[in-house]
C-alpha positions in Angstrom: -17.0 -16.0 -40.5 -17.7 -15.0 -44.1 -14.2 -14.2 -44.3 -13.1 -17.7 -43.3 -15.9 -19.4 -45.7 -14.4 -17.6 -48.5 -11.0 -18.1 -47.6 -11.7 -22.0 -47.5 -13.2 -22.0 -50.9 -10.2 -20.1 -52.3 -8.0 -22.9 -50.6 -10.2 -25.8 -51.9 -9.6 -24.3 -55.6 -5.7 -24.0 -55.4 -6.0 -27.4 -54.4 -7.7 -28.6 -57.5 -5.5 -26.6 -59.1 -2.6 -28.5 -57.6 -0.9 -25.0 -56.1 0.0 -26.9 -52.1 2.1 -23.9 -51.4 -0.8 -21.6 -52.2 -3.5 -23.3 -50.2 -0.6 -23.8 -47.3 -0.9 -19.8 -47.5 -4.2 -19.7 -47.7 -5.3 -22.1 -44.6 -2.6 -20.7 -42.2 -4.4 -17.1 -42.8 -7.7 -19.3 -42.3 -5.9 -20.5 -38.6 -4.5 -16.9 -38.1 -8.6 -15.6 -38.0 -10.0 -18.3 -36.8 -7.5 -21.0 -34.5 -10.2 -23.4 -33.8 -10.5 -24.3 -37.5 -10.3 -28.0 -37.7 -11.0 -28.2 -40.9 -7.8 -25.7 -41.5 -5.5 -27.5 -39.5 -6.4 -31.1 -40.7 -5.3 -29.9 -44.4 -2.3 -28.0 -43.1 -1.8 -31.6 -41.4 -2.1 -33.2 -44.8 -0.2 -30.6 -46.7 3.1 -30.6 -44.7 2.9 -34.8 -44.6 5.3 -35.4 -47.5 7.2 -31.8 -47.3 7.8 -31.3 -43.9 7.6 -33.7 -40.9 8.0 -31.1 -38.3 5.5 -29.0 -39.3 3.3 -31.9 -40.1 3.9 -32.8 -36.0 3.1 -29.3 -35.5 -0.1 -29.3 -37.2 -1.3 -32.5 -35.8 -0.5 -31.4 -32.3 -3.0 -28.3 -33.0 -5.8 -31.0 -34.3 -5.2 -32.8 -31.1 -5.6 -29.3 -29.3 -9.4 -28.3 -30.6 -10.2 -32.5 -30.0 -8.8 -31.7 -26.2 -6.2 -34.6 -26.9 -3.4 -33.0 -24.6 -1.8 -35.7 -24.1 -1.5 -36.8 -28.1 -0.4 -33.1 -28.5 2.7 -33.4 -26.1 3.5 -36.5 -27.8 3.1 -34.6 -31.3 5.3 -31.8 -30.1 7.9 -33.8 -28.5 8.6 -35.9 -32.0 8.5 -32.4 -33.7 11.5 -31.0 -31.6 13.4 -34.3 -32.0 13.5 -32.9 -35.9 14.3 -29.4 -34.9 15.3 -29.0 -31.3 15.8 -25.5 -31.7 12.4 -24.5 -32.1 11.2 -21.1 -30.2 7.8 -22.7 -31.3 7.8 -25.8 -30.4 9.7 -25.6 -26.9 6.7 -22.8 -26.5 4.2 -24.9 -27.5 5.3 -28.1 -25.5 6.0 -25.9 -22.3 2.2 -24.4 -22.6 0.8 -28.1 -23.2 2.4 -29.0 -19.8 0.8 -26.1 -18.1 -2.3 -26.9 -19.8 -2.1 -30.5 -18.4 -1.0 -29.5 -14.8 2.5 -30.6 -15.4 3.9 -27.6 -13.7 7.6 -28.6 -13.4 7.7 -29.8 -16.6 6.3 -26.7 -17.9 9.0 -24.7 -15.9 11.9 -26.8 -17.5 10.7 -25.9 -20.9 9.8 -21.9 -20.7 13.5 -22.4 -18.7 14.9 -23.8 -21.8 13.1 -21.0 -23.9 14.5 -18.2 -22.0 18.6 -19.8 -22.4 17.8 -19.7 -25.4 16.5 -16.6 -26.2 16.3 -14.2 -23.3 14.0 -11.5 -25.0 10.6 -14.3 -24.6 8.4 -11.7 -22.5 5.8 -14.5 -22.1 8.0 -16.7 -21.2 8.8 -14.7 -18.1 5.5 -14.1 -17.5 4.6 -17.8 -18.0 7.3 -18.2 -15.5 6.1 -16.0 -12.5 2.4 -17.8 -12.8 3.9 -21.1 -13.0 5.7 -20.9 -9.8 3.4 -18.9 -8.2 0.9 -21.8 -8.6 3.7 -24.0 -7.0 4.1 -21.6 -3.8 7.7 -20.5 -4.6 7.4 -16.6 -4.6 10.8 -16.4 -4.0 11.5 -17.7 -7.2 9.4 -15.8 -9.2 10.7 -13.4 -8.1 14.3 -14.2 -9.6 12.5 -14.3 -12.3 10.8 -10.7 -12.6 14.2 -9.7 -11.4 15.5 -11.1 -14.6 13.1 -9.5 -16.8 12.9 -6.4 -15.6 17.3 -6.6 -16.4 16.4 -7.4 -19.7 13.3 -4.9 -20.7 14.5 -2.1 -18.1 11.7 0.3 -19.4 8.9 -2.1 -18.9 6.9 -0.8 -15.7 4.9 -4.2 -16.3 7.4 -6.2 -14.7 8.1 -3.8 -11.9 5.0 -3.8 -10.6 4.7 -7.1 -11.1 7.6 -7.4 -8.8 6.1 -5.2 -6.6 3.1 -7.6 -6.2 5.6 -10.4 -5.7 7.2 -8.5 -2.7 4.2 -7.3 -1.3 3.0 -11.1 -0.7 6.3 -11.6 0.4 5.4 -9.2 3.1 8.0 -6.8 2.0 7.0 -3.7 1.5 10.1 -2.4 1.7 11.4 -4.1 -1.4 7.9 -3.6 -2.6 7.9 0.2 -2.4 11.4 0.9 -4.5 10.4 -0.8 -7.2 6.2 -0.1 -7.7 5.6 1.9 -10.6 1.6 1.7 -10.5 -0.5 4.2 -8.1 -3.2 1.7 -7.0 -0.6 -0.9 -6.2 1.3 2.0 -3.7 -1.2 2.8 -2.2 -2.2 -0.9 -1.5 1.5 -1.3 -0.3 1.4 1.5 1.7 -1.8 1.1 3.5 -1.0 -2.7 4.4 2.4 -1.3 5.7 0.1 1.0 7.8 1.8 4.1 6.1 -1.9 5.6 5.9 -1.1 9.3 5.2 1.0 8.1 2.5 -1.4 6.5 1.1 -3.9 8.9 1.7 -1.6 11.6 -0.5 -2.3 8.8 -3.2 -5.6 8.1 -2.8 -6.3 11.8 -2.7 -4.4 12.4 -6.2 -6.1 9.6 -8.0 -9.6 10.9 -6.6 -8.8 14.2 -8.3 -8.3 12.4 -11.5 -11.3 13.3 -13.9 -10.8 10.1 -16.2 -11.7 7.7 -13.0 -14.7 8.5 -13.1 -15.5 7.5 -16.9 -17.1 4.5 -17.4 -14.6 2.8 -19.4 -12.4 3.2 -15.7 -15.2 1.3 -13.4 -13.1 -1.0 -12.3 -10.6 1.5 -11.6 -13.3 3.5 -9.6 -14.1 0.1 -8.0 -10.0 -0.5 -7.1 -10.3 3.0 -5.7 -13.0 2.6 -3.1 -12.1 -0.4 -1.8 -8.6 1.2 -0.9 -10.5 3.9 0.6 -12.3 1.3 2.3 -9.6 0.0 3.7 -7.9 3.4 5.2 -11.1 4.3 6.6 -10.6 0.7 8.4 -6.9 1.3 9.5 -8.2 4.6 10.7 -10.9 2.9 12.5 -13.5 5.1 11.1 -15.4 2.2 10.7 -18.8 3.9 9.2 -17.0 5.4 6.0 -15.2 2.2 5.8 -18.5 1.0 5.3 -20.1 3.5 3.3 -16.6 3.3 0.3 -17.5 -0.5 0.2 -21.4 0.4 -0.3 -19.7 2.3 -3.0 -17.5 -0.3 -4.9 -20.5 -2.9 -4.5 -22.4 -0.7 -6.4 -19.8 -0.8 -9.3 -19.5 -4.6 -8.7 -21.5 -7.6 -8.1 -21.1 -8.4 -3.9 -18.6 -11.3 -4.2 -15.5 -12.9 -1.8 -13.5 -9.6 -1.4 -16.7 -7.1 -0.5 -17.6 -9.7 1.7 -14.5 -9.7 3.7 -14.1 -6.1 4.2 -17.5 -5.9 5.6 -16.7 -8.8 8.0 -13.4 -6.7 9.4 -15.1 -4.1 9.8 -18.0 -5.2 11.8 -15.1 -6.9 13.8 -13.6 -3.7 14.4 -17.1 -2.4 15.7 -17.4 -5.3 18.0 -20.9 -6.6 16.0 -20.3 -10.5 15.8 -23.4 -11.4 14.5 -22.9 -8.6 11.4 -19.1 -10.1 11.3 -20.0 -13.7 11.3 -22.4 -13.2 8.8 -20.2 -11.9 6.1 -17.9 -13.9 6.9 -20.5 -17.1 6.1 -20.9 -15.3 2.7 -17.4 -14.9 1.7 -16.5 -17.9 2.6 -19.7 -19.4 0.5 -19.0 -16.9 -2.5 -15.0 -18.3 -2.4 -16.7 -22.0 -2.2 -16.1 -22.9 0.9 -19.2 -24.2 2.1 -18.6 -26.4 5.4 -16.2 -22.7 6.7 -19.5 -20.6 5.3 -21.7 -23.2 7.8 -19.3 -22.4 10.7 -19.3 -18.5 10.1 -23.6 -19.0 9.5 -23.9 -21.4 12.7 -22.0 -18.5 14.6 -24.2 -15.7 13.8 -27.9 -17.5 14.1 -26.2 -17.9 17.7 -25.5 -14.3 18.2 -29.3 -13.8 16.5 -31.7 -17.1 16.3 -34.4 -15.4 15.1 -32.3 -13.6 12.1 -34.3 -15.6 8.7 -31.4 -14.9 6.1 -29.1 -16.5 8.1 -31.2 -19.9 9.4 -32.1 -19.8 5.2 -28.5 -20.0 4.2 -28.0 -22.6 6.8 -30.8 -24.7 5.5 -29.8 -24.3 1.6 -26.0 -24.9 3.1 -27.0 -28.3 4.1 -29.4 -29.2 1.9 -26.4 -28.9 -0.7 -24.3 -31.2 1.6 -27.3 -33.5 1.2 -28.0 -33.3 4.9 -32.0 -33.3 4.0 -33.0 -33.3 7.9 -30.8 -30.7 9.1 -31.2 -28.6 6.6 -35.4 -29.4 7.2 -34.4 -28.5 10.9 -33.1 -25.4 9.9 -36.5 -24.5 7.5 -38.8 -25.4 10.9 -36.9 -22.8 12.2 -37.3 -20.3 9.6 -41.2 -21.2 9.6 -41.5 -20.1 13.3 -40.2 -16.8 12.6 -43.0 -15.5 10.8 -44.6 -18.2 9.3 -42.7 -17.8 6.3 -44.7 -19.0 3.0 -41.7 -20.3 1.2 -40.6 -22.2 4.2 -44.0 -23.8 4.7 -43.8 -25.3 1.2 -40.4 -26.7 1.5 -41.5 -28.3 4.7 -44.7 -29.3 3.4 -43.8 -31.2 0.2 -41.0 -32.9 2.0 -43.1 -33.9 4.9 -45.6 -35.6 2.3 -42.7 -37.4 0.4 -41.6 -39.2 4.0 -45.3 -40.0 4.5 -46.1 -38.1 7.6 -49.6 -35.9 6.2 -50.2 -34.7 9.3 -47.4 -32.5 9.7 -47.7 -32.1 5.3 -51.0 -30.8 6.2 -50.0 -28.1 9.1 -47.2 -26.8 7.1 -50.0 -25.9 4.7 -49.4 -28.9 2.2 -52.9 -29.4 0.4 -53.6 -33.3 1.1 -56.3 -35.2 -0.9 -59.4 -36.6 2.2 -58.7 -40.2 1.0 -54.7 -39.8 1.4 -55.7 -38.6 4.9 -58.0 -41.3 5.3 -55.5 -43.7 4.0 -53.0 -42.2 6.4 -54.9 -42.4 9.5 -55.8 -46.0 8.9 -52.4 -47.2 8.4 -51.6 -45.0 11.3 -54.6 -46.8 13.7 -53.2 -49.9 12.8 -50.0 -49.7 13.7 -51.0 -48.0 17.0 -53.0 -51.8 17.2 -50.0 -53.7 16.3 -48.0 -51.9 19.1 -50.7 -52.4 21.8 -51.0 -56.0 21.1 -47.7 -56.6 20.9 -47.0 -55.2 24.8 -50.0 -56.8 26.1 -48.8 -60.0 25.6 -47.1 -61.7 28.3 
């Protein structure tokens, strides 16, 4: 940032000095280290005004981008390529604003446009893929990786991301000719049931020294989980189990993790186990009313299980279902008492009033509260009696 300062004070002097082209140099190193720079940008903005209109569009489109104004920025860019039409750039730059914005077809159009015109725009192919990826047409991305890999034949990049491409396809086929990448094979191969194959692979990368280095632990990570999943296809269920201990040790449990300990539990005929990791990848993925389901299924297989009836009750107290998820605490409170759940219970019973039941979930309640709440509670009882007495 020191840099940046300096470079700005440099800038401000050729200014005074009257040297525009100088400063121009200056602030676009200023938005080369730092993009952000508003200050940068709004002077560039200024600079080009009188000189240059389209690169005065241009710069105003990138003050519009730090303010967030998309939508001012597409309109920038747009009467910047009705100057220059031509413009790598710009077409760039308007084709990424429509991505940014959610214009997906738009966006396509535009990299479309980039690539007729210059067919050497790795990004643009890569823009490409993502773009209609996002709009479920795999088919056509993969005419488009197709395309690349024509034009940068030596780039294993695009053949494995073809590979990927076929592999959702469900092609492994197709996916197999073309995959440059071990991990990827032996993905391929295992989903394609090929397990000794894959195993071949699997055993070759084990052997590897550098996996283990902890610059690779997400390698080592990709590595057990593949493991994981021939031990599965195997059906030797308890190493299946033991390679994703392994890669949860290297990562955070999140959606995958989850997932493979679900299968697995499936494949050992445990439904409670399987229902229960199901509940959390489907909570960790953020689908909560799926992760209730998955939770409701296992406290049936094991009602007295307390992580599960706690999910539940956190589950629907997030939905803002206060009394089922209260329902859910009772529950957890029978088990073993649980402190935790006696508090929950206890402060919410005293916010609805009721200090008896405040009071045996271990809520602390003041003798003229109780008082107060017996009395109230006496004369309603009255109230009632009168009332069916009469005739």
């Amino acid at each position: 940032m020191s840099d940046v300062h300096t470079l700005h004070q440099a800038a401000n002097d050729e200014l005074i000095k009257g040297n525009e082209d100088k400063a121009i140099e200056i602030y676009t190193k200023i938005v080369e280290l730092a993009p952000g720079d508003e200050t940068a940008l709004s002077q560039l903005m200024d600079l080009y005004l009188e000189r240059d209109k389209f690169m005065y569009y241009i710069m105003r489109s990138n003050v519009n981008i730090v303010q967030h104004k998309y939508e001012h920025a597409i309109n920038d860019v747009k009467k910047a390529l009705n100057l220059d039409s031509n413009s790598i750039e710009g077409i760039r730059k308007l084709a990424r604003l429509y991505k940014v914005t959610g214009k997906n077809l738009r966006a396509i159009d535009e990299f479309l446009k980039l690539l007729d015109m210059d067919a050497h725009q790795k990004d643009a192919y890569i823009e490409l893929i993502d773009l209609y990826c996002k709009e479920n047409s795999t088919e056509s991305a993969v005419g488009i990786a197709k395309k690349a890999i024509s034009q940068f034949e030596n780039d294993d990049n695009f053949k494995n991301i073809l590979a990927n491409l076929y592999f959702k396809l469900g092609d492994y086929k197709n996916a197999l000719e073309v995959v440059k990448d071990d991990f990827l094979r032996a993905k391929i191969l295992l989903q394609d049931e090929q397990n000794d194959s894959a195993k071949e692979i699997l055993d070759k990368l084990k052997e590897d020294k550098n996996l283990y280095k902890e610059a690779n632990k997400e390698q080592l990570a990709a590595y057990y989980l593949l493991e994981a999943q021939y031990y599965y296809n195997k059906q030797n269920f308890e190493e299946a189990l033991k390679s994703v201990e392994k890669y949860t040790n290297l990562n955070a449990p999140n959606a995958l993790s989850f997932q493979m300990r679900a299968l697995i539990y499936e494949g050992m005929g445990d439904e409670f186990k399987s229902c229960y990791n199901w509940g959390y990848c489907y909570k960790a993925q953020g689908r909560f009313d799926e992760a209730i389901v998955e939770f409701t299924h296992a406290s049936n297989k094991n009602p007295k299980d307390k992580n599960t009836l706690i999910e539940l009750a956190n589950l629907y107290a997030n939905n803002n279902e206060k009394f089922t998820s209260m329902e859910y605490w009772k529950r957890v409170y029978e088990v073993d008492k649980d402190k935790k759940a006696g508090q929950i219970l206890g402060e919410f019973y005293y916010k609805q009033g009721d200090m008896a039941l405040a009071q045996y979930y271990g809520k602390t309640i003041e003798k003229k509260e109780l008082k107060e709440a017996n009395y109230q509670d006496e004369g309603l009882l009255e109230k009632l009696i009168n009332f069916f007495s009469k005739k």
